[in-house]
ZAVODO-327047 format. One record per residue: x, y, z of N, C-alpha, C, O in turn; residue in three letters. Coordinates in steps of 0.1 Angstrom, whole numbers, padded with zeros to 4 digits, always signed. Layout:
<recs>
XYZXYZXYZXYZala/...
</recs>
This chain:
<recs>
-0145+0891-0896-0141+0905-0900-0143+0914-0888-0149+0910-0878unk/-0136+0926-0889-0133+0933-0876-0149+0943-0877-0157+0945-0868unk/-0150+0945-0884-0165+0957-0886-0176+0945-0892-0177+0938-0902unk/-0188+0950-0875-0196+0943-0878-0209+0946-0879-0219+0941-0874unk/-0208+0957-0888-0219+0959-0900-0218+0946-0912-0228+0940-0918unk/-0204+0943-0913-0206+0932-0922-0201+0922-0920-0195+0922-0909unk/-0202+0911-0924-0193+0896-0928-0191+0889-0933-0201+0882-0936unk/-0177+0884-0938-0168+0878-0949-0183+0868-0953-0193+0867-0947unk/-0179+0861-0969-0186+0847-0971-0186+0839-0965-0196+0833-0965unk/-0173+0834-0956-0176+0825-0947-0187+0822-0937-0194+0812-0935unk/-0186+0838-0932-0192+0837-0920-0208+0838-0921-0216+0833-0914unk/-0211+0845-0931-0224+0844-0941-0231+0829-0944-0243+0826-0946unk/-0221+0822-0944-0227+0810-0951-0229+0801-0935-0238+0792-0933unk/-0221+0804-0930-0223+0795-0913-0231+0800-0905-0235+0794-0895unk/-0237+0815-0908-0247+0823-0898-0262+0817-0908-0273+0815-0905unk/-0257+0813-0919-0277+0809-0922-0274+0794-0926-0282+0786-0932unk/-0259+0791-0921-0261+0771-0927-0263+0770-0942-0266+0758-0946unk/-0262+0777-0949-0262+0783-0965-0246+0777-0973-0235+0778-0967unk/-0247+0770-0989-0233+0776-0994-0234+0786-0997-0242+0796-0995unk/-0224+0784-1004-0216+0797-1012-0227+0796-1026-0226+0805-1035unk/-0233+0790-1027-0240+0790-1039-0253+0799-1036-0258+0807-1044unk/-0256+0797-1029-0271+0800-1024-0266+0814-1020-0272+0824-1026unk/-0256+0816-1010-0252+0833-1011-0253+0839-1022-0260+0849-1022unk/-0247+0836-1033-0245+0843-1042-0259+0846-1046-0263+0857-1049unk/-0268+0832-1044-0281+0838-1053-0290+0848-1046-0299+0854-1051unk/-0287+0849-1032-0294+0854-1020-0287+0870-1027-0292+0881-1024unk/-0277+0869-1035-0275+0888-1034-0281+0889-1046-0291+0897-1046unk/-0277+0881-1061-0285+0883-1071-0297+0888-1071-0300+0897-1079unk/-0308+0882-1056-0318+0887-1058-0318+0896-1053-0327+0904-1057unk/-0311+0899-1044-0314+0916-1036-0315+0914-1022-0317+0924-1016unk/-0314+0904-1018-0321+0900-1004-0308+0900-0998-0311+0906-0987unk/-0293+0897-0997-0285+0904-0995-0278+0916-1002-0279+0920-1013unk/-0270+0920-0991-0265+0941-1003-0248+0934-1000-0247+0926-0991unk/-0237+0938-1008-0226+0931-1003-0220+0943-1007-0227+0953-1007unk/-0208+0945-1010-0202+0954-1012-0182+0949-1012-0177+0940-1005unk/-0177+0956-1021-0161+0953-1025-0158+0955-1014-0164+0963-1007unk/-0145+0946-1009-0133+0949-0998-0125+0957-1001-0123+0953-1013unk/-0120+0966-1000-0110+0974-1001-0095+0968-1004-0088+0962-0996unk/-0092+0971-1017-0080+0961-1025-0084+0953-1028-0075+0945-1031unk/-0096+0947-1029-0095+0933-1037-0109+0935-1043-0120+0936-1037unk/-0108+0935-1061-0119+0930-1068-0130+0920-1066-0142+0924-1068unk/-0128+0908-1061-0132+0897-1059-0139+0891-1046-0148+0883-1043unk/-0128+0900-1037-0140+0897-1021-0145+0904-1017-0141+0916-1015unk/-0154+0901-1015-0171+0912-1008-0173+0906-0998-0174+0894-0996unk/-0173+0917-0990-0185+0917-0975-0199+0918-0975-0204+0925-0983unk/-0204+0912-0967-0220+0912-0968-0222+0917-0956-0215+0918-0946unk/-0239+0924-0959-0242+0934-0947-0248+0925-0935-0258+0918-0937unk/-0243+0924-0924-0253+0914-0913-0264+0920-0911-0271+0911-0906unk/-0271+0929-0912-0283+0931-0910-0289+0925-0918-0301+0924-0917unk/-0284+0921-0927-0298+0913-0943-0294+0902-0940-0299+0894-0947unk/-0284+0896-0931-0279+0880-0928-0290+0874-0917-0298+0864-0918unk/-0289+0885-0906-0298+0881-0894-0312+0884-0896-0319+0882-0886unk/-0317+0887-0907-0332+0892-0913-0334+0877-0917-0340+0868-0911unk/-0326+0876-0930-0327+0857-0932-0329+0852-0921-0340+0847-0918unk/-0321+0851-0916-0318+0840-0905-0330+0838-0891-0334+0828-0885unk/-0334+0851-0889-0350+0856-0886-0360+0848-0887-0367+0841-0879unk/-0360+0849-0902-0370+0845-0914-0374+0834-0913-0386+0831-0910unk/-0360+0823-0915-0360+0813-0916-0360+0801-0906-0363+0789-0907unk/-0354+0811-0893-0357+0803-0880-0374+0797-0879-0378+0786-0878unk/-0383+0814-0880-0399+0815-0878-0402+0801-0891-0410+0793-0888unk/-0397+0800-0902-0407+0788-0910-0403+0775-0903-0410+0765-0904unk/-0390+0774-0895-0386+0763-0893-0395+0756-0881-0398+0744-0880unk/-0397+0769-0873-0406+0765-0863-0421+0775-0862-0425+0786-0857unk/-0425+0768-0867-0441+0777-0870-0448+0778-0856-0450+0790-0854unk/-0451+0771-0848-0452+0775-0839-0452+0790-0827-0459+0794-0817unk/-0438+0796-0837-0436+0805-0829-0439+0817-0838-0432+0827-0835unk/-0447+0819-0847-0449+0827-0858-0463+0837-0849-0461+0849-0848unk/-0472+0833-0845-0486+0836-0836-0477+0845-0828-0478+0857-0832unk/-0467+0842-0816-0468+0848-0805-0459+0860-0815-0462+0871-0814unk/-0449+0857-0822-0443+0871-0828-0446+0879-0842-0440+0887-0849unk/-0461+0872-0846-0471+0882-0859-0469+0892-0854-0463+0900-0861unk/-0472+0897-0841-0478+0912-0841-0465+0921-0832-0468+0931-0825unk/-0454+0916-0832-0438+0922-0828-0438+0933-0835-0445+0934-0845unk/-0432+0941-0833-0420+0954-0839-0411+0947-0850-0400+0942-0846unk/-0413+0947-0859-0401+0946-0872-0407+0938-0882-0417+0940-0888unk/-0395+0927-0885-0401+0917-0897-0414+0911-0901-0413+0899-0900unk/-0421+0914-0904-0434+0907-0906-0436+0897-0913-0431+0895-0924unk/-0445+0889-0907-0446+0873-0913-0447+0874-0929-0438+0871-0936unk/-0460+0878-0933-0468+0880-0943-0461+0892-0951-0464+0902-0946unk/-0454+0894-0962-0451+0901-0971-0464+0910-0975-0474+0905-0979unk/-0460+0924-0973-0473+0934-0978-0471+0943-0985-0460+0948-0983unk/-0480+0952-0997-0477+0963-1002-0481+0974-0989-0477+0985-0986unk/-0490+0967-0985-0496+0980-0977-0488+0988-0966-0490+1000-0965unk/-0481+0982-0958-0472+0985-0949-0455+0982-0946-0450+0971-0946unk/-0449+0994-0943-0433+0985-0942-0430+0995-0932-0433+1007-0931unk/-0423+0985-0924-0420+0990-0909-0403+0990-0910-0398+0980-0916unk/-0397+0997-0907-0380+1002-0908-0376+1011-0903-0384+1020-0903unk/-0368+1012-0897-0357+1019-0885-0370+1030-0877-0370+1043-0877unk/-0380+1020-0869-0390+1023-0861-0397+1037-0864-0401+1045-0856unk/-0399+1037-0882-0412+1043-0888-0421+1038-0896-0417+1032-0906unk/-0431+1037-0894-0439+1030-0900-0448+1040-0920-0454+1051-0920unk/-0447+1032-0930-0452+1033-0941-0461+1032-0944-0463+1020-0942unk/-0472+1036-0949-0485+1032-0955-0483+1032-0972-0487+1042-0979unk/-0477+1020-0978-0483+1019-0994-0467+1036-0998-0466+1046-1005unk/-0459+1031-0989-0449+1041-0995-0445+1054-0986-0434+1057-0981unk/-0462+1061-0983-0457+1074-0971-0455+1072-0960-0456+1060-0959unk/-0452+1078-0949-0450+1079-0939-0462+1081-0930-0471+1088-0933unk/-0462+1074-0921-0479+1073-0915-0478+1087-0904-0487+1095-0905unk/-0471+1089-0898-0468+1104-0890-0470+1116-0903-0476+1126-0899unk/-0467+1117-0915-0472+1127-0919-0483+1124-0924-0490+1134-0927unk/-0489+1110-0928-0503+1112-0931-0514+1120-0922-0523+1128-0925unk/-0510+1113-0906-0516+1118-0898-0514+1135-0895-0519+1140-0885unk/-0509+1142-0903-0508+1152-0897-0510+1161-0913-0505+1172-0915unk/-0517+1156-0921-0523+1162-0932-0535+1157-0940-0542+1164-0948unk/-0539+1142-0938-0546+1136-0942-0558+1131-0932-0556+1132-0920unk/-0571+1125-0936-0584+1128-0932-0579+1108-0934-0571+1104-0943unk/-0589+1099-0923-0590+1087-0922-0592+1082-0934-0586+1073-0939unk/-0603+1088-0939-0610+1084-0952-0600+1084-0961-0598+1075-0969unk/-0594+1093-0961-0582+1096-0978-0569+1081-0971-0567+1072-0979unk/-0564+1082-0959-0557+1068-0961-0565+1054-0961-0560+1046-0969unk/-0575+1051-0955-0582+1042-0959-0584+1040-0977-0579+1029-0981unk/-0589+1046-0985-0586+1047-1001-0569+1043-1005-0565+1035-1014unk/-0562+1051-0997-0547+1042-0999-0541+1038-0996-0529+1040-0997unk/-0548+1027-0989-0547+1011-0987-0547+1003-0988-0540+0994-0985unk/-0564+1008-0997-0573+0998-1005-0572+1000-1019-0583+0999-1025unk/-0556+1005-1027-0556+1009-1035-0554+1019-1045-0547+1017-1055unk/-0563+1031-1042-0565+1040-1050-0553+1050-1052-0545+1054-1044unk/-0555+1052-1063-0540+1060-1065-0543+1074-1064-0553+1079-1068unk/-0529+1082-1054-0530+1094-1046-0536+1105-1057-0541+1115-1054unk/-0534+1103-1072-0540+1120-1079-0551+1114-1077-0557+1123-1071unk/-0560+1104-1077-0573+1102-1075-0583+1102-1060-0594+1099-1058unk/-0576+1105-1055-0576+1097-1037-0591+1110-1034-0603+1106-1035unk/-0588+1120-1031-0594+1127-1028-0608+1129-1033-0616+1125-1025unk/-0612+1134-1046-0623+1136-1052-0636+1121-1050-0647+1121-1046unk/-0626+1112-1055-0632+1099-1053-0637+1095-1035-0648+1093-1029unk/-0625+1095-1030-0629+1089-1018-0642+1100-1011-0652+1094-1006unk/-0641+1113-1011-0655+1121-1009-0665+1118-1012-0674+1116-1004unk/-0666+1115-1025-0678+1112-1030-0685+1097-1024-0697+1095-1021unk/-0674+1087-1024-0677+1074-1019-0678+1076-1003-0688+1069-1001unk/-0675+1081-0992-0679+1082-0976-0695+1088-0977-0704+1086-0969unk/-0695+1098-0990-0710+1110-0986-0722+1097-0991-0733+1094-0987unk/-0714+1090-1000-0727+1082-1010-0729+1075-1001-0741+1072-0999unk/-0720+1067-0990-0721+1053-0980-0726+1060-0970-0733+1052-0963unk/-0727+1073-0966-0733+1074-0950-0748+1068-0948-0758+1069-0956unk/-0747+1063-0938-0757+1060-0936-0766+1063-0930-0763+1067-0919unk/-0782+1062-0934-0792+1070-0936-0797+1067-0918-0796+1056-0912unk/-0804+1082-0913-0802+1082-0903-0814+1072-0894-0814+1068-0883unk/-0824+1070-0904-0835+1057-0904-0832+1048-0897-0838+1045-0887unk/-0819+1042-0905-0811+1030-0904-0806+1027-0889-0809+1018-0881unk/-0797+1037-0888-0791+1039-0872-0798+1044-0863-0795+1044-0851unk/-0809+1049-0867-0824+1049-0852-0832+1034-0856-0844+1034-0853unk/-0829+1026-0859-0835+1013-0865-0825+1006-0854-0831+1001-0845unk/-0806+1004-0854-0802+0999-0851-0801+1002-0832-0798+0994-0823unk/-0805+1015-0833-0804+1019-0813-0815+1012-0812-0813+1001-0807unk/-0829+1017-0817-0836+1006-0812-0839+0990-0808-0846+0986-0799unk/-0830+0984-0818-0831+0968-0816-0818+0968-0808-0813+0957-0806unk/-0810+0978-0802-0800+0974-0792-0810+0979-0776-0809+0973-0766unk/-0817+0989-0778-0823+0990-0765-0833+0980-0762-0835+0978-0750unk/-0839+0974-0771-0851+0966-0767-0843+0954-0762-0847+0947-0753unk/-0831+0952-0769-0824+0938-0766-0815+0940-0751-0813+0932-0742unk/-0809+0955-0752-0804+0957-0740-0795+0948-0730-0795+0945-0718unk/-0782+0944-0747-0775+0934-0733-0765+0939-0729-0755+0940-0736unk/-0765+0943-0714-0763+0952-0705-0745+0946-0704-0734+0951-0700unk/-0748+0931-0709-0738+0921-0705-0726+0918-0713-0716+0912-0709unk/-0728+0926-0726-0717+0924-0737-0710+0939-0738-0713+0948-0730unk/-0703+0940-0745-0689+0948-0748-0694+0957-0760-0700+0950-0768unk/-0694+0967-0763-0698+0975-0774-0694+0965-0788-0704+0965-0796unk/-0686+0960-0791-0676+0953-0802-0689+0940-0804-0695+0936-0814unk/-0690+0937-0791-0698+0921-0790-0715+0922-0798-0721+0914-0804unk/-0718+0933-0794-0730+0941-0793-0732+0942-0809-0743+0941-0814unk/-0719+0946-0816-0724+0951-0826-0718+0935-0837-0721+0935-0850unk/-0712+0926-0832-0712+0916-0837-0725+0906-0841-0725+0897-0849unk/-0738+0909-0831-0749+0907-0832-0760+0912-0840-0771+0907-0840unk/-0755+0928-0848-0761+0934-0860-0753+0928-0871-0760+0925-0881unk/-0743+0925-0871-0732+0929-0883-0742+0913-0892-0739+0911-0904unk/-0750+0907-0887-0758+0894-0902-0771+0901-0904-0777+0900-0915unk/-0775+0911-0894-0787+0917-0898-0783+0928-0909-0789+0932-0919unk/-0774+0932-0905-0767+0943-0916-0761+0940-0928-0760+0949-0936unk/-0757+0926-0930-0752+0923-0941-0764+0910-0952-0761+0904-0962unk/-0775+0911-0946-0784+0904-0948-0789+0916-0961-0792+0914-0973unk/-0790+0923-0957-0797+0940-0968-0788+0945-0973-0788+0956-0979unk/-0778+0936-0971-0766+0943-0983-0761+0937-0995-0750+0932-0998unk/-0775+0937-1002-0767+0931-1017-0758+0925-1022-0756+0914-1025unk/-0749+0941-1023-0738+0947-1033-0726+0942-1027-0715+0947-1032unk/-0726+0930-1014-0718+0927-1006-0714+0910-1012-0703+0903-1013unk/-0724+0907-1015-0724+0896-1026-0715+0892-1039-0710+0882-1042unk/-0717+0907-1046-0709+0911-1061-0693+0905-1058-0686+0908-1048unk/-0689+0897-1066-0674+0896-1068-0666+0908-1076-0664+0906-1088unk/-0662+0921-1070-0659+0931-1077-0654+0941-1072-0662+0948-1066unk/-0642+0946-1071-0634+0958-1068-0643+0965-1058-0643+0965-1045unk/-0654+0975-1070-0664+0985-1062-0670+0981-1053-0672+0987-1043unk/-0675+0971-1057-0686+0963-1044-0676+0962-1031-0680+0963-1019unk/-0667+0960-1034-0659+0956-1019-0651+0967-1019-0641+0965-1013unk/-0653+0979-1024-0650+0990-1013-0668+0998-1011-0672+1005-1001unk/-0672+0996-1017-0685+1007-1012-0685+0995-1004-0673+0995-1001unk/-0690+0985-0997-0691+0977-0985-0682+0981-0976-0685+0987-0966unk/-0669+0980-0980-0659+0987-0970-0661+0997-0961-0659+0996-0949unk/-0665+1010-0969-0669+1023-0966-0680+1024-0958-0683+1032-0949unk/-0692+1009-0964-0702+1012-0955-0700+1007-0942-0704+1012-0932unk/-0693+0996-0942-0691+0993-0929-0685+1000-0919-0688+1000-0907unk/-0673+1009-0926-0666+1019-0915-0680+1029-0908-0682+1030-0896unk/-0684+1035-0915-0693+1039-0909-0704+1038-0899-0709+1044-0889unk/-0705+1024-0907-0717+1018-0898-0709+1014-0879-0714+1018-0869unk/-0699+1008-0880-0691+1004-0869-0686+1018-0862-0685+1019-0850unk/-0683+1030-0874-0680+1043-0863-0695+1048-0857-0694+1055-0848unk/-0704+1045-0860-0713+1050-0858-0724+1046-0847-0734+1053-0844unk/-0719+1032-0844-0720+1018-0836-0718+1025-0822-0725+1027-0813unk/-0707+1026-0823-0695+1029-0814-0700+1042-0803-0702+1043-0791unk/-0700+1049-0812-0701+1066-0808-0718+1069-0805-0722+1081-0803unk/-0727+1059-0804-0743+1055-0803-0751+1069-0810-0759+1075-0803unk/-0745+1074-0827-0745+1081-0831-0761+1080-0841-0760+1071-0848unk/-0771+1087-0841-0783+1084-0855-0778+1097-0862-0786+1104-0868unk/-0771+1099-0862-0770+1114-0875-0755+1118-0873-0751+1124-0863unk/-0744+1113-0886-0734+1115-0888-0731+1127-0891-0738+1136-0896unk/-0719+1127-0889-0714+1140-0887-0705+1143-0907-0711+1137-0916unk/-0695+1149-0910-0692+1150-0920-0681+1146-0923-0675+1153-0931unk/-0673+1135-0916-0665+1124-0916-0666+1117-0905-0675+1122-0897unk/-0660+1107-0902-0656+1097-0891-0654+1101-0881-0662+1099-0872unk/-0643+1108-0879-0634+1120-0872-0645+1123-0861-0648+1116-0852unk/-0651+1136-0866-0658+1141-0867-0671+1136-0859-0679+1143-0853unk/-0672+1124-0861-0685+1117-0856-0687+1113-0844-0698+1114-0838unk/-0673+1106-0839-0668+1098-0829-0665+1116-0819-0665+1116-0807unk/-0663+1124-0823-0656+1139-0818-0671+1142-0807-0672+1143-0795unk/-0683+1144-0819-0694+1145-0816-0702+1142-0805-0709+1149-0799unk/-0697+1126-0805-0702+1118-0795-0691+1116-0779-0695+1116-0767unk/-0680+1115-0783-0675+1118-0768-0668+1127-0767-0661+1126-0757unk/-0667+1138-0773-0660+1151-0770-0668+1166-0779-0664+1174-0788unk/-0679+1166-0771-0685+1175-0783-0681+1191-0779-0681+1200-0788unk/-0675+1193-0764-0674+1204-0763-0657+1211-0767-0653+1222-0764unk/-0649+1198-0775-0638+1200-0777-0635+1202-0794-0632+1192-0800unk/-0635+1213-0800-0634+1216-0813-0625+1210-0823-0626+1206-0834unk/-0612+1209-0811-0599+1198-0815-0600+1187-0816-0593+1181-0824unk/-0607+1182-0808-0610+1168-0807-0605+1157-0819-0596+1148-0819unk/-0616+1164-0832-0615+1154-0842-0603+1154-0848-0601+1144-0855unk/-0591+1166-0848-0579+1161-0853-0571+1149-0850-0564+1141-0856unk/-0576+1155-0833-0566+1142-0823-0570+1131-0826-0561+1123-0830unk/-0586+1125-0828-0590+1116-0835-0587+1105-0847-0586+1093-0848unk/-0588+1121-0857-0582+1118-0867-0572+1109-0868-0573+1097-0869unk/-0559+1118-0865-0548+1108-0863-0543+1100-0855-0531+1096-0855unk/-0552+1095-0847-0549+1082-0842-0560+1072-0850-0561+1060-0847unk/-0565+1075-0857-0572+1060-0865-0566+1062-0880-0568+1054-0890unk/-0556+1074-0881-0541+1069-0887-0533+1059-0887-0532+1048-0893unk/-0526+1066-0877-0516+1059-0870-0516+1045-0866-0507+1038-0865unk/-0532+1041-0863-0537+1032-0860-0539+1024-0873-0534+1012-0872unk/-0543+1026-0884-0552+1021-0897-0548+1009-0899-0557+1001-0902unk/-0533+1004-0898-0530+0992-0901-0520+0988-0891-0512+0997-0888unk/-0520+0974-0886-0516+0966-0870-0504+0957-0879-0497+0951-0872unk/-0503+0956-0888-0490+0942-0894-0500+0931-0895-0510+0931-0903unk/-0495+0921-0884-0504+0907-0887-0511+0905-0873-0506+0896-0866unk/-0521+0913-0867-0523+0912-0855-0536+0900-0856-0543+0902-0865unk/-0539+0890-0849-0552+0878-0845-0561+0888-0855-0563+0885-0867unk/-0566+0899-0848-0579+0897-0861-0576+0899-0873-0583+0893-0881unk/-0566+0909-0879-0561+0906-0889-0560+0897-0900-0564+0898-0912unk/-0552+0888-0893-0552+0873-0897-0565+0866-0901-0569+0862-0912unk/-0572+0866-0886-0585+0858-0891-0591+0866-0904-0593+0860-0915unk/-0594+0878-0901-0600+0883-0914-0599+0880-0932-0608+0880-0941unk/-0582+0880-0933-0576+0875-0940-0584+0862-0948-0589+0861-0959unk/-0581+0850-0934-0587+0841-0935-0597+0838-0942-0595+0830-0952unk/-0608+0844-0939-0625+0839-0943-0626+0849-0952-0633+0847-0962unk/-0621+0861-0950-0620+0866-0972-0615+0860-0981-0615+0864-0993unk/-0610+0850-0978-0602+0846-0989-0610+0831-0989-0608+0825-1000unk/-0615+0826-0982-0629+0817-0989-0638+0822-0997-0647+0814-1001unk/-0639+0833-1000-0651+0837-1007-0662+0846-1000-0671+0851-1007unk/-0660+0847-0985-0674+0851-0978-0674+0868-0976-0663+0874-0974unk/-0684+0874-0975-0685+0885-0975-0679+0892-0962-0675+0886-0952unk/-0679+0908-0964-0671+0915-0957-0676+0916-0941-0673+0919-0929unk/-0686+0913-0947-0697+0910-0929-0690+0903-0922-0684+0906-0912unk/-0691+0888-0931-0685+0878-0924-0667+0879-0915-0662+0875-0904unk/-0664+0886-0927-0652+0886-0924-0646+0898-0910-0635+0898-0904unk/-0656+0906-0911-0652+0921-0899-0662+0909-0886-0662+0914-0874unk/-0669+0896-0889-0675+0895-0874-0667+0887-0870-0667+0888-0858unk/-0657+0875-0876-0648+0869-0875-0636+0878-0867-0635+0875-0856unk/-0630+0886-0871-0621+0893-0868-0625+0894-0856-0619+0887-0848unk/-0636+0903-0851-0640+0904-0844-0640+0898-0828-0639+0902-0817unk/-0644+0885-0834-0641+0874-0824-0633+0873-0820-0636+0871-0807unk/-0616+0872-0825-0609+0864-0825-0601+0878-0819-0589+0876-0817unk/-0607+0893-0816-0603+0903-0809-0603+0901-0794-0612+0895-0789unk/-0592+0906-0785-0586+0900-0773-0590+0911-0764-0579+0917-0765unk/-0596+0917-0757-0596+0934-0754-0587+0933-0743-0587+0925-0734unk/-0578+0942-0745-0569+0945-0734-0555+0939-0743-0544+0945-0741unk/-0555+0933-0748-0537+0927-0758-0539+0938-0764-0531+0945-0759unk/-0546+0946-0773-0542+0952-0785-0550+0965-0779-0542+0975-0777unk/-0563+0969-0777-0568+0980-0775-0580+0973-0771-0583+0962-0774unk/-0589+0985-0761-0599+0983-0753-0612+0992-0757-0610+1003-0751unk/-0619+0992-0762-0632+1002-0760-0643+1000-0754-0649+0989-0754unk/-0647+1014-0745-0653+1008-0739-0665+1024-0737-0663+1035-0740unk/-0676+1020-0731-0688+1034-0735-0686+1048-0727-0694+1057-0729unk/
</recs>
C-alpha cells in the first residue's frame, strides 16, 4: 500500500509470519486497529504501528536473551503494567500524566497511587499513614550511631544502609502479616526510613521532600519542590535490574526488607543513577 501508516492483509500477515486467521483474531482483540479502504466494504488496512509493536513483542519472546539489555529502553515494556504506560514520549502513572503530577502533587500522594489507592481517597489517607510511619527520632539517632561506630568509610551510602535494612526489619512485625495494610504501612516505613538514611537526618521534617531539602539544601526554600518532582518523575523506572529483582523475591513470599535489600544489590551506580554524600 502507498501510505505507510498502514498495510494491506497481506503485508500484515508476512510482517509477523501470521495468517489471515490469526490477523483477524489479533484485531478482534484490539491489539490490531484496522480501518475500511475507501470503496470497498470488505478490505481493511491495518495500522503498522500495532504490526511492528507485535512484531517487537514477539521478536523479544523468541529470543529472551535480549529482553535484560532492552527491560529498561524507551517504549514497549516487557512486563504488562497497571502502574505505568509510556506513549508518544509521555509517561503515565495509573492513568495521569507524571509531568502534572509533578507539578501539583506531593511524593507521598503518588506513591498511594501506585500502590493503589483510589484518588477521592489519596489524600486524607495517605497523611495520616506518612505522620503515623515517621519515624521516631530515637530510632534514627540509634541508626547514626551504629553507622559511626561501624564507620565503613568503604561502602556507598545505598551499601551502608543495606547492612541496617535485617536489623530494621528484624523489629518489624507487621512486615510478616500477609495483608494489604501491612505492606503499605511497611512500605511507608521504609520510604522514610531510606529518605532519612540518605539525608543522615534524626528528626524528619514534614514530608520526604522536605527532609532530603533540609539536609542538602537547607538554605534553599525551593529546594523541596525541585525535590519533590524529581522523585515524581522518577517514582517508577518500567523494568529496570532492581526492579525486577524486587519483583522477584516478593513474590516468594519474603518481606519487604528482603525485597528493597535485594533490589538493592542488584543496583548498578552509574547505569541508572548515582548517590552519593
Amino acid at each position: 500500500m502507498s501510505n505507510e501508516r498502514y498495510m494491506s492483509a497481506q503485508e500484515a500477515t508476512s510482517e509477523l509470519g501470521i495468517s489471515l486467521t490469526t490477523l483477524y483474531a489479533y484485531v478482534s482483540r484490539g491489539a490490531i486497529r484496522s480501518e475500511a479502504v475507501s470503496g470497498s466494504r470488505r478490505v481493511r488496512a491495518y495500522l503498522a504501528e500495532d504490526i511492528q509493536r507485535l512484531k517487537a513483542r514477539k521478536e523479544m519472546r523468541q529470543h529472551p536473551e535480549q529482553v535484560v539489555s532492552k527491560a529498561i529502553s524507551w517504549g514497549e515494556p516487557i512486563i504488562d503494567s497497571e502502574l505505568t504506560l509510556v506513549r508518544d514520549d509521555r509517561v503515565y502513572y495509573r492513568g495521569r500524566e507524571a509531568v502534572e503530577l509533578a507539578a501539583s502533587w506531593k511524593i507521598e500522594q503518588v506513591a498511594a497511587l501506585l500502590w493503589g489507592f483510589a484518588e477521592s481517597e489519596n489524600a486524607r489517607q495517605v497523611e495520616q499513614f506518612f505522620t503515623e510511619e515517621k519515624p521516631q527520632p530515637a530510632l534514627l539517632q540509634k541508626l547514626a550511631t551504629f553507622r559511626e561506630k561501624l564507620h565503613p568509610t568503604n561502602l556507598s551510602l545505598l551499601e551502608q544502609f543495606q547492612m541496617v535494612l535485617p536489623l530494621l526489619g528484624a523489629e518489624d512485625m507487621r512486615a510478616y502479616r500477609p495483608s494489604q495494610e501491612a505492606a503499605f504501612t511497611t512500605s511507608v516505613r521504609l520510604i522514610w526510613l531510606f529518605t532519612c538514611f540518605l539525608a543522615h537526618a534524626t528528626t524528619p521534617q514534614a514530608s520526604l521532600a522536605e527532609t532530603l531539602q533540609q539536609a542538602w539544601l537547607p538554605h534553599d526554600d525551593q529546594a523541596s519542590q525541585i525535590l519533590n518532582a524529581a522523585l515524581i518523575l522518577n517514582a517508577d523506572n518500567e523494568l529496570s535490574a532492581p526492579a525486577f529483582t524486587a519483583r522477584c523475591i516478593a513474590s516468594t513470599g519474603a518481606t519487604l526488607y528482603a525485597a528493597i535489600n535485594g533490589a538493592l544489590a542488584a543496583f548498578r551506580t552509574g547505569q541508572v543513577f548515582s548517590i552519593s554524600r
